[in-house]
C-alpha positions as CSV (number, residue, x, y, z in Angstrom):
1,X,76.6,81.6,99.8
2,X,75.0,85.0,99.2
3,X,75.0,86.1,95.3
4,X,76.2,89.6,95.8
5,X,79.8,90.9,95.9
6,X,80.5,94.9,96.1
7,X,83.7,96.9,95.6
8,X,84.6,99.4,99.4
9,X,86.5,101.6,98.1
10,X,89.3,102.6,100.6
11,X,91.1,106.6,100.0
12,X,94.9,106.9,99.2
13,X,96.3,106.7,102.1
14,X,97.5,110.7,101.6
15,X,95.8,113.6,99.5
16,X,97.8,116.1,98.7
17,X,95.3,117.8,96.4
18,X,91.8,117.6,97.6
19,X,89.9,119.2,94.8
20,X,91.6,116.7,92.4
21,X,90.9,113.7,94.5
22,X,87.3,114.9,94.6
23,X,87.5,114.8,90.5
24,X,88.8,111.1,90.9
25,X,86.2,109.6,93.0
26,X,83.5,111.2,91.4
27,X,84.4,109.0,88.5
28,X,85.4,106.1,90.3
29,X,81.8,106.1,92.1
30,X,79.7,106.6,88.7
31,X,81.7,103.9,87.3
32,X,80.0,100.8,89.0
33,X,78.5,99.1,92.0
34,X,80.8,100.8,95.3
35,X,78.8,100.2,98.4
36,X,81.4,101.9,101.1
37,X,84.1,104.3,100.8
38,X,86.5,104.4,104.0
39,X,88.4,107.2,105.1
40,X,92.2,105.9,105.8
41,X,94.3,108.8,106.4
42,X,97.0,107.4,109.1
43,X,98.7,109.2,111.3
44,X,97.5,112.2,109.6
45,X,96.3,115.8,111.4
46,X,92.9,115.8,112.3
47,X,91.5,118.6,110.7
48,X,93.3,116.7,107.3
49,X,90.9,114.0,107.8
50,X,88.0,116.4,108.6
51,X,88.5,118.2,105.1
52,X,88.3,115.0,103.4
53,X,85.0,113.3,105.4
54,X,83.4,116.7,104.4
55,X,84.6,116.7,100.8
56,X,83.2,113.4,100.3
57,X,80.3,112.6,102.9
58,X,77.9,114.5,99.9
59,X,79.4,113.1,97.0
60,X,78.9,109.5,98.7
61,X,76.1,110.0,99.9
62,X,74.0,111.3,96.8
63,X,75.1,107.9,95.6
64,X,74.2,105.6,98.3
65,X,77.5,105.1,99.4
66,X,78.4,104.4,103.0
67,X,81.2,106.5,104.7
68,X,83.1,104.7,107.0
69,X,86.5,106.1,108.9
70,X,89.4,104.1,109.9
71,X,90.8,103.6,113.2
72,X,89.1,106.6,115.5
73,X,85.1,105.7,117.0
74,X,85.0,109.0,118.6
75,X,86.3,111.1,115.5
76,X,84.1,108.8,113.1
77,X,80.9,110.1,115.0
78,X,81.9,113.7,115.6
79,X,82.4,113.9,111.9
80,X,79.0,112.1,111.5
81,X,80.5,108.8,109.4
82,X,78.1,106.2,108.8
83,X,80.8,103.2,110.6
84,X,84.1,102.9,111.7
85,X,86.6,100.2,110.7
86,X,88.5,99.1,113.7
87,X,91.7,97.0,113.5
88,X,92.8,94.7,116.7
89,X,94.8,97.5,118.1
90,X,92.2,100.0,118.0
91,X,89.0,100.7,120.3
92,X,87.4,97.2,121.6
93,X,84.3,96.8,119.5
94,X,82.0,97.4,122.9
95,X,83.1,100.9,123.0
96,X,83.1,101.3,119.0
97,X,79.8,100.5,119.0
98,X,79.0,102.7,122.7
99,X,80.7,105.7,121.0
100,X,79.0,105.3,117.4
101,X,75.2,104.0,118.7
102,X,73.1,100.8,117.9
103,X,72.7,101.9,114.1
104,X,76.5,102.9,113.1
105,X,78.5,100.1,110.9
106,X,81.5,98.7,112.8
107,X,83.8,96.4,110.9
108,X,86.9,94.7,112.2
109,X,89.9,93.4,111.1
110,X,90.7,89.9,111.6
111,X,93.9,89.1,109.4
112,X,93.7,85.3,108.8
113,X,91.5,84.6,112.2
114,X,88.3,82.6,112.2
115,X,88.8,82.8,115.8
116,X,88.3,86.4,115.3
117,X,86.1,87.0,112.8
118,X,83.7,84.7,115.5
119,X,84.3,86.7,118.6
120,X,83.3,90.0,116.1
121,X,80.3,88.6,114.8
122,X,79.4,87.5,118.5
123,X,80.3,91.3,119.8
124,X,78.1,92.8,117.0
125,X,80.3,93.9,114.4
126,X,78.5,94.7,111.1
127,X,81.3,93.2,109.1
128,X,84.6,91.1,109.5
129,X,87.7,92.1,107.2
130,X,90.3,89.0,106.3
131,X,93.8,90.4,104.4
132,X,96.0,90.8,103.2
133,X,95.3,88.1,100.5
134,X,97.8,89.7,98.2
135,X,101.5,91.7,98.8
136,X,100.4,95.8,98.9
137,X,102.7,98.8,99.1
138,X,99.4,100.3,101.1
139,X,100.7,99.5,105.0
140,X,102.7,96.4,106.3
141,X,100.9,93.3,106.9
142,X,101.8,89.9,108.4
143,X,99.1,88.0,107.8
144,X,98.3,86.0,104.4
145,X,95.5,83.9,104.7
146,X,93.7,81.3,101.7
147,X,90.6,82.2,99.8
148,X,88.9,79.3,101.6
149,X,88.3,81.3,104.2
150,X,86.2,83.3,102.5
151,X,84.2,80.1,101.5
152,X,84.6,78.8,104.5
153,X,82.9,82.2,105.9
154,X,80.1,81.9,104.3
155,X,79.1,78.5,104.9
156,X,79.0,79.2,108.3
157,X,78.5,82.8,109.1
158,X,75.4,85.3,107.9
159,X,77.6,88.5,108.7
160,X,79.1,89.9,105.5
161,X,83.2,89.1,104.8
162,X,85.1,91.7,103.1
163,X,88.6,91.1,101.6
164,X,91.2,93.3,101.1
165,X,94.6,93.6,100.7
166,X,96.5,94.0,97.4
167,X,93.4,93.7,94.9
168,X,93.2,94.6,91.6
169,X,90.9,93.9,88.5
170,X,93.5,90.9,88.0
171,X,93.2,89.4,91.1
172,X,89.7,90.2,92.0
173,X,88.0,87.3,90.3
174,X,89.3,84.5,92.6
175,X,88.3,86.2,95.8
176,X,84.7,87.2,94.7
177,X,84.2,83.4,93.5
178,X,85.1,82.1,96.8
179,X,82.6,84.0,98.9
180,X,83.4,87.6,99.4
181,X,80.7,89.7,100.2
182,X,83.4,92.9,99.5
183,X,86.6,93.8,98.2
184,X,88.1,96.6,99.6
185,X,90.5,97.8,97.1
186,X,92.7,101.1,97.8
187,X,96.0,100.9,95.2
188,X,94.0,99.0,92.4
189,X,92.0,102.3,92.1
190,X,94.1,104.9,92.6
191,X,96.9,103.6,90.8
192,X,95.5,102.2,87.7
193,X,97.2,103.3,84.6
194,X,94.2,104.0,83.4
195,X,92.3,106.4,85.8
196,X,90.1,104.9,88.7
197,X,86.9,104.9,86.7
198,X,88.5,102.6,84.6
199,X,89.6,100.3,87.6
200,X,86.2,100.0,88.8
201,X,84.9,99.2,85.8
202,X,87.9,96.6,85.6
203,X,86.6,95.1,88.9
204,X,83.6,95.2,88.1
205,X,83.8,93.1,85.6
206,X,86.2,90.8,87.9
207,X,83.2,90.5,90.1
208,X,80.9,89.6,88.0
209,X,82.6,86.6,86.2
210,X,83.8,85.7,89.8
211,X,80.2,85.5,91.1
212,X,79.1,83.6,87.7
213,X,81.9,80.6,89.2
214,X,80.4,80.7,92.5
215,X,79.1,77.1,92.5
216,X,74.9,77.2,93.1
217,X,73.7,77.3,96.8
């Protein structure tokens, strides 16, 4: 089991104020360890999504973050993303990765699917995603699978796991113990009471005494 577990961050799913949201993440990414920040604007315009990928493709990158869009291959590299996160409805991973090139990150979603996550890993994807492990207001989801197959993951598998759905700093601990490699968090940030720097820092914290559980390899 690797000894690392890092916080993607995921966007609100809408910004209405850009310049304020820019304030926010700023915080939220000087507050600890984020590795990824994904662009998830559904079913928004196009130039709404551009706007945000250049407000925070500097501000991620100065930091080392990775800057991944949701959904859209061909959009992800005309805006110059680092990846793409594609879900089982989206672009086959073969013309993900023909669109974004050899060196892009491609994740996929693969709900509560080993099956899945397998044929990703076989097809090259960078990453698999397993969710929702917790109820979220953030889209509808029909899948809820264990933590064990995080563990489970692991044991097998050498590409990372990443999992999302519903996480928060009291929530995070279990899933970063059992084997996650990421949590992608969206509503646990955004909406803390507290601010989002303050979330992180929450999960952070999570993370660590998760990983200090994770039994020795």
């Amino acid at each position: 089991m690797t000894a690392d577990c890092r916080l993607y961050l995921i966007t609100p799913p809408v910004i209405d104020d850009l310049a304020a949201f820019g304030h926010q993440l700023a915080a939220a990414l000087d507050a600890g360890d984020v590795a990824a920040l994904q662009v998830r604007l559904k079913d928004q315009p196009e130039q709404v999504i551009a706007a945000v990928v250049d407000l925070v493709t500097p501000m991620c990158h100065g930091r080392d973050v990775a800057v991944i869009l949701n959904d859209d291959p061909a959009l992800a590299k005309r805006l110059g993303c680092d990846g793409v996160h594609i879900g089982q409805t989206d672009a086959p991973l073969a013309e993900a990765r023909r669109i974004m090139g050899k060196d892009a990150m491609i994740g996929v979603t693969c709900h509560d699917s080993r099956h899945l996550a397998m044929e990703a890993a076989e097809g090259g994807a960078d990453y698999v995603a397993f969710g929702a492990f917790f109820p979220t207001t953030t889209k509808e989801t029909l899948h809820r699978p264990e933590p064990e197959i995080l563990s489970i993951w692991q044991e097998a598998m050498e590409i990372p796991c990443v999992a999302i759905g519903g996480i928060t700093a009291g929530n995070a601990e279990g899933l970063a113990a059992a084997g996650a490699d990421f949590l992608a968090v969206c509503g646990g940030v955004w909406n803390h009471p507290e601010g989002p720097a303050a979330a992180v820092a929450a999960i952070e914290a999570a993370i660590a005494r998760g990983l200090a559980a994770r039994p020795a390899p």
